[in-house]
TIBA-966578 format. One line per field, with one value per residue: x, y, z of N, C-alpha, C in turn. Coordinates in steps of 0.2 Angstrom, whole numbers. Example, Ala and Ser with C-alpha at 12.3 -4.5 7.8 and 13.67 -1.06 7.14 Angstrom:
REM TIBA-966578
n.u = c(66|64)
n.v = c(-28|-11)
n.w = c(39|35)
ca.u = c(62|68)
ca.v = c(-22|-5)
ca.w = c(39|36)
c.u = c(66|64)
c.v = c(-16|0)
c.w = c(39|39)
***
This chain:
REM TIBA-966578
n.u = c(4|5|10|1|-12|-12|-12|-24|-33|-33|-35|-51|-61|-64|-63|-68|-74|-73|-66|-63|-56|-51|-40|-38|-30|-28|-23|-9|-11|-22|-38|-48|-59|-73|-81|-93|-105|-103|-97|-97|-104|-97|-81|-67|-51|-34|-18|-4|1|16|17|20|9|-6|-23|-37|-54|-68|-85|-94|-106|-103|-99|-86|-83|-77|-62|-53|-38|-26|-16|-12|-18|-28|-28|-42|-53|-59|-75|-81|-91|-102|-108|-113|-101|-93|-98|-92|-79|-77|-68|-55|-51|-57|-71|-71|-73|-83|-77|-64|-59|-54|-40|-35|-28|-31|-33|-36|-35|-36|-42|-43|-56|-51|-38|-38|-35|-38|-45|-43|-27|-25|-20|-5|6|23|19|22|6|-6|-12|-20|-15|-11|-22|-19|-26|-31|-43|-51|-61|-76|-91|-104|-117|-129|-139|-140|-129|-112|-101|-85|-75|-60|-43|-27|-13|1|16|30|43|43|42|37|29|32|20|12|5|5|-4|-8|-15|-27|-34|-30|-34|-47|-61|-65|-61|-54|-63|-72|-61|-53|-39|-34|-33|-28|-40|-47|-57|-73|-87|-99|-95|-94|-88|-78|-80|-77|-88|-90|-83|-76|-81|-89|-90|-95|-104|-105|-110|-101|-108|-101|-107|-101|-96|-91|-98|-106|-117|-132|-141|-160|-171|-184|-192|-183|-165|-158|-153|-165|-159|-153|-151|-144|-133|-120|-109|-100|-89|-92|-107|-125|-138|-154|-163|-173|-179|-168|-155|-139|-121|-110|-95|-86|-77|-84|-94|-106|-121|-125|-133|-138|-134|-136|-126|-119|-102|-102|-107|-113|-124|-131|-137|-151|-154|-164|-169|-168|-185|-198|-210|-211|-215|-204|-198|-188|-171|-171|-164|-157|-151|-144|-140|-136|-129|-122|-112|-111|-120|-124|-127|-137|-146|-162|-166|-179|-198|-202|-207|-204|-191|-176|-163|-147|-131|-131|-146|-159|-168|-159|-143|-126|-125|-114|-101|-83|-75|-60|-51|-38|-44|-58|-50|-46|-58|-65|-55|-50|-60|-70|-83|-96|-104|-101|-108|-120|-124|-121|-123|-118|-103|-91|-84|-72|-56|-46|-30|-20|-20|-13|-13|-19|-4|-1|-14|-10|3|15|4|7|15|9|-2)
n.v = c(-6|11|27|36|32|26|37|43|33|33|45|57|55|48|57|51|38|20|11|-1|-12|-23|-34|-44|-59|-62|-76|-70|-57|-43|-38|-26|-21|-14|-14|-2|1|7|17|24|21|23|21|19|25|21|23|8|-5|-5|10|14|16|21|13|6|2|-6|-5|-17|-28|-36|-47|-49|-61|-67|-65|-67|-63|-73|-81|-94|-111|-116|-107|-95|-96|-86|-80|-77|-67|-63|-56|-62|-65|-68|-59|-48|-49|-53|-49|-50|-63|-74|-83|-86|-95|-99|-107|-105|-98|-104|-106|-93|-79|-68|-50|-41|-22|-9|6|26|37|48|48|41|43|59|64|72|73|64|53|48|47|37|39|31|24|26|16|2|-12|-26|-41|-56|-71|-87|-90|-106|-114|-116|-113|-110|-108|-100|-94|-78|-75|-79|-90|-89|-99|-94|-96|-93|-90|-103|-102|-106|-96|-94|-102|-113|-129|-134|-124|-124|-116|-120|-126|-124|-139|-141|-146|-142|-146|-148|-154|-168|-165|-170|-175|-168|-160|-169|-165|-156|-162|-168|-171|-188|-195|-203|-194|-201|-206|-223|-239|-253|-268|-286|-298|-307|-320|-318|-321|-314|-298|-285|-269|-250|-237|-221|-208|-192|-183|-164|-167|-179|-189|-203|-204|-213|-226|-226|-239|-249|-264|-258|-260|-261|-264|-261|-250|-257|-260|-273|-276|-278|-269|-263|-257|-257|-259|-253|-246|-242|-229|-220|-216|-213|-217|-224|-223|-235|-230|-235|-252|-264|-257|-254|-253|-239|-228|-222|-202|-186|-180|-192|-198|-211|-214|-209|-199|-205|-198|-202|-207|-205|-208|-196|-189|-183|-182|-183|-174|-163|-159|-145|-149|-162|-178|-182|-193|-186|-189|-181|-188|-203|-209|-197|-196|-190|-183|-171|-158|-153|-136|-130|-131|-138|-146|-154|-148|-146|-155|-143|-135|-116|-117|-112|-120|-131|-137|-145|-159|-171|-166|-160|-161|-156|-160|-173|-183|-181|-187|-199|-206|-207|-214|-225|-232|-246|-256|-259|-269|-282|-290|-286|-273|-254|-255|-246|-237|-243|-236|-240|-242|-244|-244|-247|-243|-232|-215|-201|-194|-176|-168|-166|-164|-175|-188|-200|-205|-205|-212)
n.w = c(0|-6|4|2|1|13|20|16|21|35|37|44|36|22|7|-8|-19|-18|-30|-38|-50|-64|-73|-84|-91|-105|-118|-119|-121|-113|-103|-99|-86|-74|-62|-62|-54|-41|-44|-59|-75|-86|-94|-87|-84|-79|-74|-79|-70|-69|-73|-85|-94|-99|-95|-103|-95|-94|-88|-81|-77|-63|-46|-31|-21|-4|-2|9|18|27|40|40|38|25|8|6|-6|-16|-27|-39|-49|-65|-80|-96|-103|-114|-121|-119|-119|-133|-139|-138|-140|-154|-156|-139|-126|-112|-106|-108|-102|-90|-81|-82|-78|-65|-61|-48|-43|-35|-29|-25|-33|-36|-39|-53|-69|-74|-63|-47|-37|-49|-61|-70|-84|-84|-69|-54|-49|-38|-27|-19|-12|-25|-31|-35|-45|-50|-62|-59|-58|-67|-56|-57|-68|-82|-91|-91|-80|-75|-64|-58|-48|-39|-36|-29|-34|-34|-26|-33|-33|-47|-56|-69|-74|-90|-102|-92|-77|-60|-48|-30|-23|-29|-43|-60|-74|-83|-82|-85|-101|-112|-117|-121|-128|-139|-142|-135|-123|-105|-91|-91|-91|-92|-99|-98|-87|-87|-83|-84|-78|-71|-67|-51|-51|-63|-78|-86|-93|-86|-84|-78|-73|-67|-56|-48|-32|-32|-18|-20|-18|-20|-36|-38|-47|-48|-47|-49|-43|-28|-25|-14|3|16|31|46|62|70|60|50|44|28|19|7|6|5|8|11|22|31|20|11|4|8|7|15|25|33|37|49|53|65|74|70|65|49|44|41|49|53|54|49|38|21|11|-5|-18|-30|-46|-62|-77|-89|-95|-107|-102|-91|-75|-69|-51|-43|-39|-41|-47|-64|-79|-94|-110|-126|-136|-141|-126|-121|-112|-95|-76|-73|-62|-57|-58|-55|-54|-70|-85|-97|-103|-109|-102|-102|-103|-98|-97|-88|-81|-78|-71|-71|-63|-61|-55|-53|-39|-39|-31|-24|-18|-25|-39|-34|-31|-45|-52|-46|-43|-35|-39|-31|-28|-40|-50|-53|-64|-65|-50|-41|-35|-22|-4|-4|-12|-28|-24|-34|-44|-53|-53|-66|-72|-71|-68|-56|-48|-46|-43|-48|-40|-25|-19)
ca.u = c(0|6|11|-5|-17|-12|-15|-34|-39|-30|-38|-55|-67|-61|-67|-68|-78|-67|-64|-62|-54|-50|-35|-39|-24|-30|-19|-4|-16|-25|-45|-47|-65|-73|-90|-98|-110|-101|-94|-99|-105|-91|-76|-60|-43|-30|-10|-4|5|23|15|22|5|-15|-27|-45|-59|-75|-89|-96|-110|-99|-96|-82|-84|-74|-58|-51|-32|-26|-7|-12|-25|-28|-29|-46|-53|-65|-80|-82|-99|-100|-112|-110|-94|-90|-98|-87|-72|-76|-61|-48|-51|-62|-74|-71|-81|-82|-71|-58|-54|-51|-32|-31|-24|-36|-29|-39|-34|-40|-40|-50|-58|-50|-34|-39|-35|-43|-45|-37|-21|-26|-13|-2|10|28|20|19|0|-8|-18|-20|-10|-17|-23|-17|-28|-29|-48|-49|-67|-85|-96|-112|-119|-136|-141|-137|-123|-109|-98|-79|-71|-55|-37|-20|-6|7|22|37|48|41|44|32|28|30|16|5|4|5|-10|-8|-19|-33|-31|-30|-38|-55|-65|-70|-60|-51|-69|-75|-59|-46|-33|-35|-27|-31|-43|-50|-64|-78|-91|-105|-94|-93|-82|-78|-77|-80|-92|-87|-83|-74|-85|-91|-89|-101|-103|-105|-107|-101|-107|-103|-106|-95|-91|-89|-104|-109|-123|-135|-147|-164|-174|-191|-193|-177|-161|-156|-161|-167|-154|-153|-146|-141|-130|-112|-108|-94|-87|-96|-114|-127|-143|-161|-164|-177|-182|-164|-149|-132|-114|-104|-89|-82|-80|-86|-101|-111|-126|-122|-137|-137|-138|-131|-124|-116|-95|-100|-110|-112|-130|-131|-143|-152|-157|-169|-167|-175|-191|-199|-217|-212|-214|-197|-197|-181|-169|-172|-157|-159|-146|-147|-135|-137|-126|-120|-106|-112|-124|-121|-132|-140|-150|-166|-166|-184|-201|-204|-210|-200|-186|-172|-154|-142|-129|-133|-154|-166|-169|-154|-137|-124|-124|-110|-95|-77|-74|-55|-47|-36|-52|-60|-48|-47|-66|-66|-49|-48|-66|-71|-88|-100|-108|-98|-113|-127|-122|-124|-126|-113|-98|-91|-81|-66|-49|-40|-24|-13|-21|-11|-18|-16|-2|-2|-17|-8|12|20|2|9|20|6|-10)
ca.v = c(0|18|33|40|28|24|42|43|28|35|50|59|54|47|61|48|32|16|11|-10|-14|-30|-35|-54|-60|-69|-77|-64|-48|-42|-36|-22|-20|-12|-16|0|3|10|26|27|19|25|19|23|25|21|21|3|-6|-1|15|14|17|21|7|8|-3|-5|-5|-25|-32|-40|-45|-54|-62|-72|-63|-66|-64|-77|-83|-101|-115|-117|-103|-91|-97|-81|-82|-71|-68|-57|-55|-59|-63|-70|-55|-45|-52|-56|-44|-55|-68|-74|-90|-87|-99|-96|-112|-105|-95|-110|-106|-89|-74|-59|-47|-34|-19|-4|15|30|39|54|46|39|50|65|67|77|74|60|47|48|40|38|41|26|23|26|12|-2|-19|-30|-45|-60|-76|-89|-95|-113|-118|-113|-113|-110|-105|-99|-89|-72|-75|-84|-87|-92|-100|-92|-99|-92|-96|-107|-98|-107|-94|-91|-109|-118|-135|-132|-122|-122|-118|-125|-121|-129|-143|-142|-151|-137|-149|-145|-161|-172|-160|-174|-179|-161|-159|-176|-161|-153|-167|-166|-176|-192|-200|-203|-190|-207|-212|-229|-241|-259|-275|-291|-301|-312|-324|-316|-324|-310|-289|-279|-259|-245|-228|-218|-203|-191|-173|-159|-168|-183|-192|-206|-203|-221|-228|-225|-243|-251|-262|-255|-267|-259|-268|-257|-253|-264|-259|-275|-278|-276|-266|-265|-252|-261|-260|-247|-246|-236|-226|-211|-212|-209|-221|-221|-228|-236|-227|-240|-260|-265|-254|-259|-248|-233|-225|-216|-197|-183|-180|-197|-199|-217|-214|-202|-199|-206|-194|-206|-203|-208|-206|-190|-191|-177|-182|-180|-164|-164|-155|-145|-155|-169|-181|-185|-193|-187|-183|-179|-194|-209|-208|-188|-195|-187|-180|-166|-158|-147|-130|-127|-135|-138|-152|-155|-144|-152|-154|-143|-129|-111|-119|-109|-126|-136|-137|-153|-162|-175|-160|-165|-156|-153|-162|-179|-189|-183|-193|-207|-207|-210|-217|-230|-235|-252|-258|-262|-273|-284|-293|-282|-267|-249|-254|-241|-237|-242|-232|-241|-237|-249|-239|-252|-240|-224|-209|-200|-189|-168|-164|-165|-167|-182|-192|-208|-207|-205|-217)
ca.w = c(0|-6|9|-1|0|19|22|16|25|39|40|48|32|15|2|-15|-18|-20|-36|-40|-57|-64|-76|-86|-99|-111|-122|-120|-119|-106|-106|-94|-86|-68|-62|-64|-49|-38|-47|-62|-79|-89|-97|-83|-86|-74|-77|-79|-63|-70|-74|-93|-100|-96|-96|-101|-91|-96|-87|-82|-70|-56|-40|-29|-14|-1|-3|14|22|34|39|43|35|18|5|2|-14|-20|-31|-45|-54|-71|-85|-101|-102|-121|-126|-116|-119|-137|-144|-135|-144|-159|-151|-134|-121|-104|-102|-112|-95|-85|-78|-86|-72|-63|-57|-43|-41|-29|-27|-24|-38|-38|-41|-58|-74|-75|-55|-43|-41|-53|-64|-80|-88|-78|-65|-51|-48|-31|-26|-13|-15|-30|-28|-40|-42|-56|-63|-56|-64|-67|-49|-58|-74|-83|-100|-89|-77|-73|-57|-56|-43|-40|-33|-28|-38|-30|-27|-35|-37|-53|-59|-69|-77|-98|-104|-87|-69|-52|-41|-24|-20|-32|-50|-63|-77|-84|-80|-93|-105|-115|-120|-124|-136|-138|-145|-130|-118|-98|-88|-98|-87|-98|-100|-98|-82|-91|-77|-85|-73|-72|-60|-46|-58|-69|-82|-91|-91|-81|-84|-73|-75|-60|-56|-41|-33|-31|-11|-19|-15|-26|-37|-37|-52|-45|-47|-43|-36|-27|-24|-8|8|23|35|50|68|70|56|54|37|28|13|0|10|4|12|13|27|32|12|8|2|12|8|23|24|36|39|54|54|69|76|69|61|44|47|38|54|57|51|47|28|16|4|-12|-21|-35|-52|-67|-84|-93|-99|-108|-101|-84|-73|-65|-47|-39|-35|-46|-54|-69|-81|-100|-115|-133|-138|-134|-122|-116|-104|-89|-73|-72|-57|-59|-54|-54|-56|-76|-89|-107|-104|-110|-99|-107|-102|-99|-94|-80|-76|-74|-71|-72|-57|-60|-55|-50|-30|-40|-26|-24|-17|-31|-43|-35|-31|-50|-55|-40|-41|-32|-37|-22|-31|-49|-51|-54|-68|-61|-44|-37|-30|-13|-2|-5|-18|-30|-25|-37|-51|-51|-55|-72|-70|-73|-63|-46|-49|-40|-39|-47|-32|-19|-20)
c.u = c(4|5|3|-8|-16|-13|-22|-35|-37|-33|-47|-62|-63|-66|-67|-71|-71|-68|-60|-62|-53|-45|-37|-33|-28|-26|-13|-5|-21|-32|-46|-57|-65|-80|-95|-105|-110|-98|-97|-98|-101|-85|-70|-56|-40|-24|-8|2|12|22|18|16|-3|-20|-34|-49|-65|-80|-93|-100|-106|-98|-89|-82|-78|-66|-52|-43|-31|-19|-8|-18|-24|-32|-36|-46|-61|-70|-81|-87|-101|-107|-112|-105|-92|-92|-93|-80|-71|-69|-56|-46|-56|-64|-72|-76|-79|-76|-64|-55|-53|-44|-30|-30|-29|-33|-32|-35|-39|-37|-46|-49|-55|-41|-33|-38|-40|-45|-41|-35|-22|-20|-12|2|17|28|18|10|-2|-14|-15|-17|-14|-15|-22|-22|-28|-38|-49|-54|-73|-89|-102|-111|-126|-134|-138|-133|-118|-103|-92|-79|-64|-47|-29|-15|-2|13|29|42|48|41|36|34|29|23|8|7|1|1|-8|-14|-25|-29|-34|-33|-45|-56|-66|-64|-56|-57|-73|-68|-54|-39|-30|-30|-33|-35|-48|-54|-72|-84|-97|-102|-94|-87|-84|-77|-81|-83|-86|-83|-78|-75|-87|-91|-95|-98|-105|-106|-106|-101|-105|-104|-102|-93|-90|-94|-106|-118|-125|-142|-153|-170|-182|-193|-185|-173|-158|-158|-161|-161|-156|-148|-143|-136|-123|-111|-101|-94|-90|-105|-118|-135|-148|-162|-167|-178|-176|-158|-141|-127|-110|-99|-82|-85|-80|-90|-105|-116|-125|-128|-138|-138|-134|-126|-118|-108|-96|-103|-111|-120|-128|-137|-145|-157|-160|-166|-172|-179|-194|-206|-217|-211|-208|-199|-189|-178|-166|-167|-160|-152|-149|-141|-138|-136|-123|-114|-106|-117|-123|-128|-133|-146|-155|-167|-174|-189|-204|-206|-208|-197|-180|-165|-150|-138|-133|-142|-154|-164|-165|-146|-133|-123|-120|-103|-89|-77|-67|-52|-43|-42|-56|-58|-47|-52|-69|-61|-50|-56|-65|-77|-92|-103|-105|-104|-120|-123|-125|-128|-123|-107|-97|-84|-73|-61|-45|-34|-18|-14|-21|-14|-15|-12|-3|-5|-13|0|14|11|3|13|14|-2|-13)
c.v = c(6|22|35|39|27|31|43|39|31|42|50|55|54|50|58|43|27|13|3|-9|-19|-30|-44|-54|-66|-71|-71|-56|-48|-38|-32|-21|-19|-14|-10|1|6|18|27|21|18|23|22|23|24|19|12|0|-5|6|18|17|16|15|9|3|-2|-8|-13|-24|-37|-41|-51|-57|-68|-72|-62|-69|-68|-82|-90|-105|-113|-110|-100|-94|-92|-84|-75|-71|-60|-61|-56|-59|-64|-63|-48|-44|-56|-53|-48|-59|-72|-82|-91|-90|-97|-103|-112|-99|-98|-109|-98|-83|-70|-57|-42|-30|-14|1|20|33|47|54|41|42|52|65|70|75|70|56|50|46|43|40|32|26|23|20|7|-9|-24|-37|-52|-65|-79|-94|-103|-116|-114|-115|-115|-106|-104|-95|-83|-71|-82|-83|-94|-94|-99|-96|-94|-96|-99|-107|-104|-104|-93|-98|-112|-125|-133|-129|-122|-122|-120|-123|-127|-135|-146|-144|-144|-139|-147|-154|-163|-170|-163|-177|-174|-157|-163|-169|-158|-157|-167|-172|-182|-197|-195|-198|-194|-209|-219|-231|-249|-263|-280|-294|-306|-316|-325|-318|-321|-303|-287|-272|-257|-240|-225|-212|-201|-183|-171|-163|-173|-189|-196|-205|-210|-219|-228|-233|-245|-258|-261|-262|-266|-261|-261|-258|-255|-263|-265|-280|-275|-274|-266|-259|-252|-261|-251|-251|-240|-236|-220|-211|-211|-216|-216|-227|-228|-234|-232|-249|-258|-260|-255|-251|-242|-229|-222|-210|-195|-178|-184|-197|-205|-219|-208|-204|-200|-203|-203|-201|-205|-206|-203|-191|-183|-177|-182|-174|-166|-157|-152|-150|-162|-171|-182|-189|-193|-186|-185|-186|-197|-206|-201|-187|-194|-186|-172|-165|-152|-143|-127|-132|-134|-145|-149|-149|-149|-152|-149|-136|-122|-111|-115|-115|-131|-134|-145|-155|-164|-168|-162|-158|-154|-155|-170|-185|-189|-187|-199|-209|-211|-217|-223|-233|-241|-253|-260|-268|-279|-286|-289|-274|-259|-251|-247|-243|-238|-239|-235|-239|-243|-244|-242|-250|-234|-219|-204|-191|-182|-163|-161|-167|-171|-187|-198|-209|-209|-207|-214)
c.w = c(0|3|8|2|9|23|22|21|32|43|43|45|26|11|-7|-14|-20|-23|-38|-46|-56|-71|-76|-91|-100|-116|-124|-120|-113|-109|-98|-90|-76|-67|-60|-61|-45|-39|-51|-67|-86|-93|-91|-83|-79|-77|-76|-70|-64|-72|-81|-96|-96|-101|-96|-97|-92|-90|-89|-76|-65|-51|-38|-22|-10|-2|5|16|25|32|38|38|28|14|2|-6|-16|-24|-36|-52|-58|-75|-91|-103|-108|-123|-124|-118|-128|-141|-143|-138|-149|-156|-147|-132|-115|-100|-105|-105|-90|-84|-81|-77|-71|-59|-53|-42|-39|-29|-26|-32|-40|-40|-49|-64|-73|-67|-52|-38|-48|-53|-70|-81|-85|-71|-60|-49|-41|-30|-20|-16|-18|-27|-33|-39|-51|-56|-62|-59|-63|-60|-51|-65|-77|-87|-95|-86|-78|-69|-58|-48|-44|-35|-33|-29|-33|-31|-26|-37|-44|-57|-62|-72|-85|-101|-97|-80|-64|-53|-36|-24|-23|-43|-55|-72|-78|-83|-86|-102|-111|-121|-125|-131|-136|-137|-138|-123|-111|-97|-93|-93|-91|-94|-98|-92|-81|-87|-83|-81|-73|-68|-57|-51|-61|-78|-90|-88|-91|-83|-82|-75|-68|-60|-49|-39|-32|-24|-14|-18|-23|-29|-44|-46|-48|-49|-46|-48|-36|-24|-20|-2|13|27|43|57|68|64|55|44|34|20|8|-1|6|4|11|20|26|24|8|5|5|8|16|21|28|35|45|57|56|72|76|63|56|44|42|43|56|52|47|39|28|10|-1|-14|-28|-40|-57|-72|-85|-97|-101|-106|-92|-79|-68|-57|-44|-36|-36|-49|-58|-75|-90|-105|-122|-138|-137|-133|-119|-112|-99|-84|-73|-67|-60|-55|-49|-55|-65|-78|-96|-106|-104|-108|-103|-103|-102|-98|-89|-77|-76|-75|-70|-62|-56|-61|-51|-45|-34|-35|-26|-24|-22|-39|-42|-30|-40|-54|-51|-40|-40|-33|-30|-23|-40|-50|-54|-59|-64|-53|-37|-35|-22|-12|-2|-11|-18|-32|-29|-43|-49|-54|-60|-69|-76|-69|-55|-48|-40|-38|-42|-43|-26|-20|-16)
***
């Protein structure tokens, strides 16, 4: 923080509004934009952060949230929700998609308004720029999406000294892979678990191949084929459960998280299971309620889940919908690859019966996402 700038805040009453910019690189250039509620509607200049050259920023619907400091624990991962954004950002580059900013740089900065060209004292060029210390983060993946908004999840780069991997950067902790993205364009590379979640194994047997599709939520949470009649027994205080066990209780479906799982009732409370949400296949003749899985895709191999956002009838799954959004979303964490990669059927013998809480850790995990995890099962 500038002498300046630590004088204002300092004083009796700060005489300026405060002033949030944004700095995005896209492929080698940068897209300059403010969100335009706070001050004004405007176009506004501000000197660049080596003060070599005045920056325009255009006026965007946006907020940020969840921008918090702190010496210890795991790194603030902000939210950032805009408007419109291809069409914003279509100068940048010709056929931008909102997932073509997955890993790209944002940069916050802060000032008061009367430190912006044309204010008193204002900026210009050679001159160091007054403002408050920026704030670096690196687009991590899509949050949420709909026809008029859409909300980033942001991450703090992973300070190596500048060091990267060949053509991409570290982030700590979280896999920097678009999901599926192998599927969405081979050329592309990255994570390659099927878009249909399609698992091959064989029964007890070994006889003949059994298929699976596995879905899961963002925590990880397996998501179950919905049946009738249902092939799930009722759970059972007096039974002793084991990783592979998956049970109806209270209307709901639970996986055991442990063996030797004795009187431990299902809750969403209890350490001992985890909800399997269950899902249908999409009908276009049924009224679907909030909430509701369903599993649809276009074409073979792009079935997926999707959840309903609202009550409708014959709306049909798709990106950018009112009414839904994708259900089957990777959490971007270790568990979440070998929730996929390590799968353990609960069941060989029955197709789509689910996953159980166990990990075939002697199937390593495809490296890039996480550096060093065929070292660490």
């Amino acid at each position: 923080m500038s002498n300046v700038i630590a004088s204002d805040v300092q004083g009796s009453y700060i005489d300026s509004p405060l002033i949030t910019l944004f700095e995005l690189e896209i492929d080698g250039s940068f897209v300059y934009f403010h969100s335009g509620v706070d001050y004004s509607l405007d176009d506004l200049q501000f000197v660049s952060l080596d003060g070599t050259a005045i920056n325009t920023y255009t006026p965007l619907p946006i907020t940020i949230d969840g921008m918090l400091l702190q010496a210890d624990g795991a790194q603030a991962r902000p939210t950032i929700t805009m408007a419109n954004v291809t069409t914003v950002f279509k100068n940048a580059r010709d056929g931008l998609s909102n997932e073509d900013l997955i890993g790209k740089k944002l940069i916050r900065r802060q000032t008061f308004a009367k430190y912006l060209v044309g204010g008193t004292p204002g900026s210009s060029v050679g001159q160091i720029p007054v403002e408050f210390p920026t704030r670096e983060y690196l687009i991590d993946r899509i949050s949420a999406e709909t026809s008029t908004f859409i909300s980033f999840e942001l991450a703090a780069p992973f300070d190596l000294e500048g060091i990267t991997l060949p053509r991409r950067k570290i982030i700590g902790k979280y896999c920097s892979w678009a999901y599926q993205g192998y599927w969405s364009d081979p050329s592309y590379g990255g994570c390659t678990w099927r878009k249909d979640g399609k698992y091959v194994h064989g029964n007890d047997g070994n006889t003949s191949t059994q298929f699976s599709s596995y879905y899961f939520t963002e925590d990880d949470n397996p998501i179950l084929l919905a049946r009738s009649p249902d092939i799930y027994a009722a759970y059972s205080s007096s039974t002793t459960y084991n990783k592979k066990s998956i049970v109806l209780h209270n209307n709901k479906t639970w996986l055991s998280l442990y063996d030797n799982n004795l009187n431990y009732a299902p809750s969403a409370s209890s350490s001992y299971w985890i909800e399997c949400p269950r899902y249908t296949q999409w009908d276009g003749q049924t009224t679907y309620a909030e909430g509701d899985y369903v599993r649809y895709g276009a074409t073979a191999g792009s079935e997926t889940i999707w959840i309903a956002l609202a009550p409708h009838l014959n709306q049909v799954p798709k990106n950018y919908s009112i009414y839904w959004r994708r259900g089957d979303v990777c959490g971007k964490s270790l568990n979440s690859c070998k929730s996929r990669f390590q799968a353990v059927p609960a069941n060989r013998n029955i197709n789509d019966y689910g996953p159980s809480s166990e990990r075939n850790t002697s199937h390593t995990l495809p490296f890039g996402a996480f550096p060093g995890s065929a070292k660490y099962r």
